[in-house]
Structures are given as C-alpha cells and as structure tokens.
GUVEX-47068 format. One record per residue: x, y, z of N, C-alpha, C in turn; residue number from 1. Coordinates in nm, 4 decimals. Layout:
<pts>
<pt n_X="X" n_Y="Y" n_Z="Z" ca_X="X" ca_Y="Y" ca_Z="Z" c_X="X" c_Y="Y" c_Z="Z" nr="NUM"/>
...
</pts>
This chain:
<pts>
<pt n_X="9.2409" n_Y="16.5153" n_Z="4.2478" ca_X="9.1946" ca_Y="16.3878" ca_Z="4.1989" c_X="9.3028" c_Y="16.2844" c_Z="4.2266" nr="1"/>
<pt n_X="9.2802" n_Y="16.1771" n_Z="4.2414" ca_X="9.3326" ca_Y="16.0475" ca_Z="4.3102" c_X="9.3473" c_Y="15.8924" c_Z="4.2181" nr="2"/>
<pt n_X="9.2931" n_Y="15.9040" n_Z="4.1055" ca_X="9.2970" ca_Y="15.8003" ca_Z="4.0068" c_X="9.4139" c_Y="15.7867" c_Z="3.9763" nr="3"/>
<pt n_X="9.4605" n_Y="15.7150" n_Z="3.9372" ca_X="9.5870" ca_Y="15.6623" ca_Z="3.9326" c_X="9.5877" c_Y="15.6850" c_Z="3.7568" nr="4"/>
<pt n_X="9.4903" n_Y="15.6693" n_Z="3.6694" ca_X="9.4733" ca_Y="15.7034" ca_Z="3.5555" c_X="9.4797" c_Y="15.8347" c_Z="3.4900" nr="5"/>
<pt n_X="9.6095" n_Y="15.8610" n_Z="3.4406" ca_X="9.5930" ca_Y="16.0488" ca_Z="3.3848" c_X="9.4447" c_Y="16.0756" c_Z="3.2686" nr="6"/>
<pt n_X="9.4308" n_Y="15.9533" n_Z="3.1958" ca_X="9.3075" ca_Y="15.9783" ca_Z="3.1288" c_X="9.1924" c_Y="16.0076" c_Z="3.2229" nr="7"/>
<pt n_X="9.1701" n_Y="15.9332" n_Z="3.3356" ca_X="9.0359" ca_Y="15.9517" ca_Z="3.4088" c_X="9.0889" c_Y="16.1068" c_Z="3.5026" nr="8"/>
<pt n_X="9.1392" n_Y="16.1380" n_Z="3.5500" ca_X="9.2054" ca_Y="16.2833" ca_Z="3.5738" c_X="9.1709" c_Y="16.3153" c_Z="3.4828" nr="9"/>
<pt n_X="9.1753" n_Y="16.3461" n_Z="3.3523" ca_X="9.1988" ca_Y="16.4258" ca_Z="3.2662" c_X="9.0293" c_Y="16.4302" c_Z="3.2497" nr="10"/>
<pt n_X="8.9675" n_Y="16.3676" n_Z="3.2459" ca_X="8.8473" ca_Y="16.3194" ca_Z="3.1730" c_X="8.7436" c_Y="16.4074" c_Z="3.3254" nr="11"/>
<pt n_X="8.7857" n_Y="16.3583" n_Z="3.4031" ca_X="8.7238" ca_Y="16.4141" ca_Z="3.5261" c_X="8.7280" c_Y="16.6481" c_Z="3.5051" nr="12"/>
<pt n_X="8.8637" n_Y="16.6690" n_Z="3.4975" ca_X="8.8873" ca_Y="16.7934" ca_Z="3.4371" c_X="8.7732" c_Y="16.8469" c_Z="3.3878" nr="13"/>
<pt n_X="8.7636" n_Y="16.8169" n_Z="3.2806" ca_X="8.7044" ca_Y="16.8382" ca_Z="3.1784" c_X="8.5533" c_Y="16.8261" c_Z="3.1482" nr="14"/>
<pt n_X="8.4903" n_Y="16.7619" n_Z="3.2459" ca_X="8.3711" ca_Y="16.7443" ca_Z="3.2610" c_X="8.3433" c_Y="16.8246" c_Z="3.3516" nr="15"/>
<pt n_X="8.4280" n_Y="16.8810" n_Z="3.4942" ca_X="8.4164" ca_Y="17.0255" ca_Z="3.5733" c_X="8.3898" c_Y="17.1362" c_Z="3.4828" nr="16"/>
<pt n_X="8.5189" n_Y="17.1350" n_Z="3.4572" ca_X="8.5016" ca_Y="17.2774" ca_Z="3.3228" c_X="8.3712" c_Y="17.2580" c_Z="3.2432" nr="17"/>
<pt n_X="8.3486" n_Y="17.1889" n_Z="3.2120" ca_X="8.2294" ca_Y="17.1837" ca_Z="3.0937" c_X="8.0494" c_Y="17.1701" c_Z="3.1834" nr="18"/>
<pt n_X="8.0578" n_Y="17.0973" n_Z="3.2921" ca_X="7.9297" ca_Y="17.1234" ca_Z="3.3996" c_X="7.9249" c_Y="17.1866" c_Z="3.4984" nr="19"/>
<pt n_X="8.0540" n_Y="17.2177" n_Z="3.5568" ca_X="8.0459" ca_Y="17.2591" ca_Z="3.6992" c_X="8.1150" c_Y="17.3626" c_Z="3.7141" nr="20"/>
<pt n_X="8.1450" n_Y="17.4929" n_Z="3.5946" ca_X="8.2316" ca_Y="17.5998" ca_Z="3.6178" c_X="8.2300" c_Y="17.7016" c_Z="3.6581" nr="21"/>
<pt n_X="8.0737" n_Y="17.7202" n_Z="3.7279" ca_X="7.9931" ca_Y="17.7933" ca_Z="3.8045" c_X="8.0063" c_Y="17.7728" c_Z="3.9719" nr="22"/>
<pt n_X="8.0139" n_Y="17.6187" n_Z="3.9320" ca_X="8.0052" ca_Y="17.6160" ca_Z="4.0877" c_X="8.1852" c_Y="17.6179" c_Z="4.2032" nr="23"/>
<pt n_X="8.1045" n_Y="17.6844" n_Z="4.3204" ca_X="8.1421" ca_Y="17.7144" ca_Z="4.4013" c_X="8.3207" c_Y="17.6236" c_Z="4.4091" nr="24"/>
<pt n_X="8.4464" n_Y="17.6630" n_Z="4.3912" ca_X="8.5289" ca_Y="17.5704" ca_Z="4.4844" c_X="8.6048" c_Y="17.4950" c_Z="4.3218" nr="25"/>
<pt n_X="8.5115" n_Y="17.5603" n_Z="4.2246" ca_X="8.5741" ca_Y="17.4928" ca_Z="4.1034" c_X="8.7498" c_Y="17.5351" c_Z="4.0877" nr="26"/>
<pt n_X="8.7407" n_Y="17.6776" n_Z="4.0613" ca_X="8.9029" ca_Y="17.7412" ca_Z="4.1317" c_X="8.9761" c_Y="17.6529" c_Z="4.1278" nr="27"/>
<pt n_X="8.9867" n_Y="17.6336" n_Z="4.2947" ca_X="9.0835" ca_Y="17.6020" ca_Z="4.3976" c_X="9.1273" c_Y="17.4740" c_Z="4.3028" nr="28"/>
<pt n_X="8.9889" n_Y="17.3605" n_Z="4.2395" ca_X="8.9823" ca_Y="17.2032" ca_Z="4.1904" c_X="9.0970" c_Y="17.2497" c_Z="4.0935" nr="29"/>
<pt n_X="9.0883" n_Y="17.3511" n_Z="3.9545" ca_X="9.1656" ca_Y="17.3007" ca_Z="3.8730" c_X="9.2968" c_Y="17.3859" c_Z="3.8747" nr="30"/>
<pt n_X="9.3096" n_Y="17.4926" n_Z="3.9846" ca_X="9.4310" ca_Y="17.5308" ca_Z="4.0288" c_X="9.5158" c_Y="17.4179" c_Z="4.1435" nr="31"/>
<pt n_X="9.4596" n_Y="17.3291" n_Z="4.2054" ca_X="9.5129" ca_Y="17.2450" ca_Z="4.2465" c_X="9.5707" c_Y="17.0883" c_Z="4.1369" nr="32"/>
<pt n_X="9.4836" n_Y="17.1111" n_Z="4.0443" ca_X="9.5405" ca_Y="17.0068" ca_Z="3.9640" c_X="9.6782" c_Y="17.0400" c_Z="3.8609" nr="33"/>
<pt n_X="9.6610" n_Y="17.1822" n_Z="3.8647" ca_X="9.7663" ca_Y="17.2364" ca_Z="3.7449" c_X="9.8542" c_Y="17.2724" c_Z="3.8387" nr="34"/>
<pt n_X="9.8981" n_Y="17.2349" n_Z="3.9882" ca_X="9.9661" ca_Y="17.2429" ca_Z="3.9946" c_X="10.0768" c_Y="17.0992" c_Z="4.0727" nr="35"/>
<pt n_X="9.9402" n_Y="17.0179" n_Z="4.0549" ca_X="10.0111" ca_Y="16.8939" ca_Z="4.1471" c_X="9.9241" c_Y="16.7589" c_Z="4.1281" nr="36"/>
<pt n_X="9.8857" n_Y="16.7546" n_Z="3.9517" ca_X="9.8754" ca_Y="16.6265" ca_Z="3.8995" c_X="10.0003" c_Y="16.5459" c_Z="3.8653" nr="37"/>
<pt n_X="9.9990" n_Y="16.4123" n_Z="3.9363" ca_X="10.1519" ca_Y="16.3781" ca_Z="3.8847" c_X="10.1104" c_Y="16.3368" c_Z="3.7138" nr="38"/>
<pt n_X="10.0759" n_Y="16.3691" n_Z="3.6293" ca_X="10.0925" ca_Y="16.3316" ca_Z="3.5228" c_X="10.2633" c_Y="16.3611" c_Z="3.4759" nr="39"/>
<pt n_X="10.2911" n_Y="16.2301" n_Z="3.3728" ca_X="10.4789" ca_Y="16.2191" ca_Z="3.3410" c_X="10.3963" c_Y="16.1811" c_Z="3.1559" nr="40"/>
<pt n_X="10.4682" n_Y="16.2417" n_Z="3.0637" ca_X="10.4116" ca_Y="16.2467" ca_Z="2.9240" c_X="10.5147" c_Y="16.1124" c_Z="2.9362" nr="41"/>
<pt n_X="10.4285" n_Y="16.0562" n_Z="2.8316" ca_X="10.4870" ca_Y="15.9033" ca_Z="2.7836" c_X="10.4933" c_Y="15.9053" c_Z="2.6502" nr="42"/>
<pt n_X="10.4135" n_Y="15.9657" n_Z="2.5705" ca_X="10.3977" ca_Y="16.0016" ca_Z="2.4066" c_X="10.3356" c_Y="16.1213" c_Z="2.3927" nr="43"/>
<pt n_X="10.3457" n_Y="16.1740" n_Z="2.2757" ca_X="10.3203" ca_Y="16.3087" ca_Z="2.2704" c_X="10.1881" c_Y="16.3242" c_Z="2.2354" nr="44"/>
<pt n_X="10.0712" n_Y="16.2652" n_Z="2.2089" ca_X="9.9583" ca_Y="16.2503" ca_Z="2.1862" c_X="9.8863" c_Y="16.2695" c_Z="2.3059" nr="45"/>
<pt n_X="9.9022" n_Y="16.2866" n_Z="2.4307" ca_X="9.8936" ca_Y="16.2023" ca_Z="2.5564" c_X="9.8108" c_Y="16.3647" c_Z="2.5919" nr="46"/>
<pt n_X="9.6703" n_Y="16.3624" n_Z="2.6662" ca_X="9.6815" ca_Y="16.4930" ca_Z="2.6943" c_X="9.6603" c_Y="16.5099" c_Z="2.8868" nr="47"/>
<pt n_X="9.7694" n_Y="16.6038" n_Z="2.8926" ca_X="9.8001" ca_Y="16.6725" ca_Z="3.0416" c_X="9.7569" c_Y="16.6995" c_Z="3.1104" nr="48"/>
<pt n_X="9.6771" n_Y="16.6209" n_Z="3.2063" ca_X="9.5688" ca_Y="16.6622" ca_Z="3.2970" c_X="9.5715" c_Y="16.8038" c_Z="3.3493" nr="49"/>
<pt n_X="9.7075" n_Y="16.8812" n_Z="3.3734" ca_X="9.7335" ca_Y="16.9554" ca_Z="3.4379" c_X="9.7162" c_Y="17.0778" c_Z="3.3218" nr="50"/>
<pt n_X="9.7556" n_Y="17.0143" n_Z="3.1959" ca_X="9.7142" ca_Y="17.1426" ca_Z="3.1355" c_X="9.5150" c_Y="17.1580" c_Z="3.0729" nr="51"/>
<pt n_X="9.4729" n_Y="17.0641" n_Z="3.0655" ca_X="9.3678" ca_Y="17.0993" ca_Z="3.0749" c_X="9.3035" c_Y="17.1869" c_Z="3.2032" nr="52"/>
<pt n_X="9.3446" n_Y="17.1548" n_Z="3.2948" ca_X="9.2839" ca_Y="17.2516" ca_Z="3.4083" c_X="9.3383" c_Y="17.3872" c_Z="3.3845" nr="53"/>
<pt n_X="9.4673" n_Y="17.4388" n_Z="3.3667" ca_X="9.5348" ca_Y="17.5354" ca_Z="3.3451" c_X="9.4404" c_Y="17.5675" c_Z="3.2045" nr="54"/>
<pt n_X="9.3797" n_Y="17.5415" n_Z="3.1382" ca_X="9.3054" ca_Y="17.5902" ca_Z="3.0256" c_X="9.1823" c_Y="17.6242" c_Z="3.1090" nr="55"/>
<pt n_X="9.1413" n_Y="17.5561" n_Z="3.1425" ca_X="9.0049" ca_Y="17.5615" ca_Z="3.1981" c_X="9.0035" c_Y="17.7156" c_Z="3.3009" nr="56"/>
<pt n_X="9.0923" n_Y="17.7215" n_Z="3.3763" ca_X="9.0997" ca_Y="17.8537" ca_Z="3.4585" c_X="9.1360" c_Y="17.9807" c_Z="3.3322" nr="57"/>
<pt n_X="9.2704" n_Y="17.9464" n_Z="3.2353" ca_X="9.2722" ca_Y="18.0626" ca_Z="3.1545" c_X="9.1312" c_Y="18.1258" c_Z="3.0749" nr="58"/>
<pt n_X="9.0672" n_Y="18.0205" n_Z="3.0430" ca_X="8.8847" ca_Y="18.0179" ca_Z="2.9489" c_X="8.8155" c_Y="18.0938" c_Z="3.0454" nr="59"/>
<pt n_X="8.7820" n_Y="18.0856" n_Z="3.2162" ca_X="8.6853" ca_Y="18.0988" ca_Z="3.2842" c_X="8.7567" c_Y="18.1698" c_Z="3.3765" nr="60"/>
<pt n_X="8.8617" n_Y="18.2068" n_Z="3.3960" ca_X="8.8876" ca_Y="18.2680" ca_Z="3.5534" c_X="8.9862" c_Y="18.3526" c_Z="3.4860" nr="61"/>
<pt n_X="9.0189" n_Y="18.4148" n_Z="3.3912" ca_X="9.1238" ca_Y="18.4940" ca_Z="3.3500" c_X="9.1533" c_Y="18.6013" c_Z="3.4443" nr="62"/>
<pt n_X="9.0569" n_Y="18.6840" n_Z="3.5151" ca_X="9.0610" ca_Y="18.8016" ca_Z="3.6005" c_X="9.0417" c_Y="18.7666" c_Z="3.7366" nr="63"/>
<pt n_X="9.1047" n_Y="18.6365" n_Z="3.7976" ca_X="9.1255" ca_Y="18.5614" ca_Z="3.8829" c_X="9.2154" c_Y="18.6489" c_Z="3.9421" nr="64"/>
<pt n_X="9.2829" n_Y="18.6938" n_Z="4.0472" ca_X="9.4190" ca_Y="18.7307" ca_Z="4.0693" c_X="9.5346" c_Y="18.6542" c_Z="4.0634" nr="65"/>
<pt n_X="9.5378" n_Y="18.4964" n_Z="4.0937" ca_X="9.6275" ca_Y="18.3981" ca_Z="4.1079" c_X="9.6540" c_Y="18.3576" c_Z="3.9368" nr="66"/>
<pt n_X="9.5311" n_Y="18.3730" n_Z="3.8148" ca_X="9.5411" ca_Y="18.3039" ca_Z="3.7328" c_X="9.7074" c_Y="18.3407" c_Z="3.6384" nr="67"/>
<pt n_X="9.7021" n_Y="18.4632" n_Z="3.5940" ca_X="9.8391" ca_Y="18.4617" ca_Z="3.5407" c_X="9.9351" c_Y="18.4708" c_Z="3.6283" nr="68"/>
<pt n_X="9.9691" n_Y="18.4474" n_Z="3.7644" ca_X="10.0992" ca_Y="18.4061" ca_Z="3.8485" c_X="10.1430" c_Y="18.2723" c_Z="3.8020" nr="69"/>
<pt n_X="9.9635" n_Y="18.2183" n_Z="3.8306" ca_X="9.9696" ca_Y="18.0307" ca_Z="3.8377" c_X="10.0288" c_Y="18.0238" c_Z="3.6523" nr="70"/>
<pt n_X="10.0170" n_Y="18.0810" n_Z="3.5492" ca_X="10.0573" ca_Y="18.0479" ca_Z="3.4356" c_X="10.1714" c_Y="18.0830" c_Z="3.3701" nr="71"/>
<pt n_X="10.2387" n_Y="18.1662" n_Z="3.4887" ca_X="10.3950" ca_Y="18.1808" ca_Z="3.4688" c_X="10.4405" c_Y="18.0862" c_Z="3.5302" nr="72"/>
<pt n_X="10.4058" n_Y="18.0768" n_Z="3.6242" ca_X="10.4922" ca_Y="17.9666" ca_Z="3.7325" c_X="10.4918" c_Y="17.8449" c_Z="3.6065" nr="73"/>
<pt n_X="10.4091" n_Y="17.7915" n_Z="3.5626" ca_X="10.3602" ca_Y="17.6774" ca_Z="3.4668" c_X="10.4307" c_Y="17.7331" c_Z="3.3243" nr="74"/>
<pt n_X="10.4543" n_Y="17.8028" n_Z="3.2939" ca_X="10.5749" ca_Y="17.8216" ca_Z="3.1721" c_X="10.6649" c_Y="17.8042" c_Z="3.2167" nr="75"/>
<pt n_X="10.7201" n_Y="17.8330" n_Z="3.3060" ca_X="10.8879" ca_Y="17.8527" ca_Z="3.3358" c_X="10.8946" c_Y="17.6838" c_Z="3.4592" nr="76"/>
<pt n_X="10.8268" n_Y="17.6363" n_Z="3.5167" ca_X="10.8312" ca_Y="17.5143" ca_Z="3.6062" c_X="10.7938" c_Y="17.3750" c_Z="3.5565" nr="77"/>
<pt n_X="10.6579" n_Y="17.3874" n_Z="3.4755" ca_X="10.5862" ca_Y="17.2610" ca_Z="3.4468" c_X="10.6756" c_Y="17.1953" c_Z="3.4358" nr="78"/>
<pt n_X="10.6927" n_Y="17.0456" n_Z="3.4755" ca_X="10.8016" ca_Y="16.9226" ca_Z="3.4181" c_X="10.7472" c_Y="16.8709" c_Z="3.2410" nr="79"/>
<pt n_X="10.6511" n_Y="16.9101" n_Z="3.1914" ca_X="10.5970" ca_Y="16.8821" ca_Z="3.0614" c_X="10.6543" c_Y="17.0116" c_Z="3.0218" nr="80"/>
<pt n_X="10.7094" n_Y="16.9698" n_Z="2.8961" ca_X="10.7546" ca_Y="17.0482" ca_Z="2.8100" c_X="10.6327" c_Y="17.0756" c_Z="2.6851" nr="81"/>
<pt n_X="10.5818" n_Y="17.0840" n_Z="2.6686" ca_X="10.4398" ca_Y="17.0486" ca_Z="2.5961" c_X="10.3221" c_Y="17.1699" c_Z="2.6677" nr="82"/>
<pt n_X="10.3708" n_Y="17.1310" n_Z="2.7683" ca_X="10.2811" ca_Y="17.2595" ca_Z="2.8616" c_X="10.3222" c_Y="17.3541" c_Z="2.8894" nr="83"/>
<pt n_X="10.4845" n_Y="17.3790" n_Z="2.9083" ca_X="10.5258" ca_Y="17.5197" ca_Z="2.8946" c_X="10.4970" c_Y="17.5680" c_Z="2.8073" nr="84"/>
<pt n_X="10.5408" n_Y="17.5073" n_Z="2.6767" ca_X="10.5133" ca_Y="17.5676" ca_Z="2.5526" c_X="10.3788" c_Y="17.7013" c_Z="2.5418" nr="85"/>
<pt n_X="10.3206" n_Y="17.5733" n_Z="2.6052" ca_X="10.1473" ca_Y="17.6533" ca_Z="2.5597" c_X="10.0800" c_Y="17.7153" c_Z="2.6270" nr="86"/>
<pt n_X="10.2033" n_Y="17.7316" n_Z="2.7605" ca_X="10.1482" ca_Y="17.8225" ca_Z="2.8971" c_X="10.2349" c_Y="17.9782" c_Z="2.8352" nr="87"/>
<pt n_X="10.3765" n_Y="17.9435" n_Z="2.7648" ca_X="10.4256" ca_Y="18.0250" ca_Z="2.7525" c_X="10.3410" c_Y="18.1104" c_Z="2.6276" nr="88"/>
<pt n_X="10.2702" n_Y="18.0453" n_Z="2.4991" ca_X="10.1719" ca_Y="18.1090" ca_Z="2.3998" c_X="10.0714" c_Y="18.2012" c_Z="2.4610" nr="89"/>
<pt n_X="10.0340" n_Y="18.1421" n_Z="2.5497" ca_X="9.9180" ca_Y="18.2371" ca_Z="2.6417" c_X="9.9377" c_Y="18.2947" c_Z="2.7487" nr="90"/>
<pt n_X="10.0791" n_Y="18.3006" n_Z="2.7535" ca_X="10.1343" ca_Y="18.4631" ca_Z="2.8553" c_X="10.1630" c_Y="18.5465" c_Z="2.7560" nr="91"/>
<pt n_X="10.2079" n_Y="18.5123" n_Z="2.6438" ca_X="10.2079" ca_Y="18.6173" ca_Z="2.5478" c_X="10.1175" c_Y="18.7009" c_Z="2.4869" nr="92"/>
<pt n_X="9.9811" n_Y="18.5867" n_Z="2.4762" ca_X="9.8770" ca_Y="18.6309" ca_Z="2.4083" c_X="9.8184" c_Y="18.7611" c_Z="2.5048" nr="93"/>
<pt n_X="9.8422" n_Y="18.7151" n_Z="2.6154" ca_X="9.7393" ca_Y="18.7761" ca_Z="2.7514" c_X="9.8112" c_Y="18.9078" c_Z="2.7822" nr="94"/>
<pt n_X="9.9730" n_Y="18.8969" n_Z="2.7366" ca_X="9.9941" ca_Y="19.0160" ca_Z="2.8022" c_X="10.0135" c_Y="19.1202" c_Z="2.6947" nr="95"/>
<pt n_X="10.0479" n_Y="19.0578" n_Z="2.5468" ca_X="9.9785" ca_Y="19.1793" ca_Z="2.4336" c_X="9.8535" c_Y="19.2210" c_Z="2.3716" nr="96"/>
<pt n_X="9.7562" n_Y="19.1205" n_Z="2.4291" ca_X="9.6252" ca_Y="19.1621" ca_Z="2.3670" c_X="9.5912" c_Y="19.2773" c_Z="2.4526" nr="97"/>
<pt n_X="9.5853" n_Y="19.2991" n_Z="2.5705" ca_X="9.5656" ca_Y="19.4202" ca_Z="2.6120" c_X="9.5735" c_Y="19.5397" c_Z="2.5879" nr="98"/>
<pt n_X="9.7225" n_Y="19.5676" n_Z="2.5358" ca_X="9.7622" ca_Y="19.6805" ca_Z="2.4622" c_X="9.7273" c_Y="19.7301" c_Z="2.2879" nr="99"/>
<pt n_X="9.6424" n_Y="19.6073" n_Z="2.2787" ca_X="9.6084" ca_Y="19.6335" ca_Z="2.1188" c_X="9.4592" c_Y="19.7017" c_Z="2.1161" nr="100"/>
<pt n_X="9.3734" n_Y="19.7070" n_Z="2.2372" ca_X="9.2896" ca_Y="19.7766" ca_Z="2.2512" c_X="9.2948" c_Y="19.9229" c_Z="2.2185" nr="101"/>
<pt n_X="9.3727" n_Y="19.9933" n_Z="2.2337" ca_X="9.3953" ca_Y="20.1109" ca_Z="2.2453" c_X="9.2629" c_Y="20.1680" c_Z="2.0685" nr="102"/>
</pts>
C-alpha cells in the first residue's frame, strides 16, 4: 500500500483481513506490509499498520510456513517497540500452546 496515511494503510489492512482473507494473493499483501510499511509511532495510541497485518496472518495463516519466521524476525527487528512486544507474546503463546496438548 502507497498512502502516505498510516491510518488509511491501516484501515485498508483490515478490511482485507475482514473481506478478502480467502482470496487468492492475500498472503504475500499482509506479509509484505508487516514487513515494509514505513509506519514511525508518533503516540502510543497510534495503531501499526504493520502489526495489524502481522495479526491478520497470525489469525488466518498460522500453518503458513513463512508465518512464524516472519514473527520472529518482527520480535527481534520491528523498529516499533509496541510490536515487538506483541510479536514477542505470540511467539510465546505459539510455541507453548503446542506442548500443552499432550
């Protein structure tokens, strides 16, 4: 996405995820945004275009092969500190819920 607006990015996101998460090429859309929206946090209220997409793939593409690479890379890289955080909550979640199956 190309708006110069992180809200309309963000807003655009989010309306994929929510109509179009079926279709074809969705992927690539919000793995390309989580990894190269210039969103820069200005206040902390502000929400992360990049991490909404990075939600949107963890919700719908979890058994993706790229999805938990792309959400380490995004804990340990993101320039938002706000988004590591919550990339780093859901590498945790993802990699002990598994083992609680037993």
């Amino acid at each position: 996405m190309s708006d110069e607006s992180w809200e309309v990015r963000r807003e655009v996101v989010r309306q994929i995820a929510s109509g179009w998460k079926q279709e074809p090429g969705t992927f690539e859309i919000f793995y390309d945004n989580a990894l190269n929206d210039p969103f820069e946090r200005k206040h902390e209220l502000q929400n992360n275009p990049r991490q909404i997409a990075l939600a949107a793939i963890v919700k719908q593409c979890l058994d993706h092969p790229q999805t938990l690479p792309l959400l380490q890379d995004r804990a340990e890289n993101d320039p938002d500190e706000q988004l590591q955080k919550w990339a780093k909550k859901k590498l945790q979640q993802y990699t002990i819920e598994p083992r609680k199956k037993y």
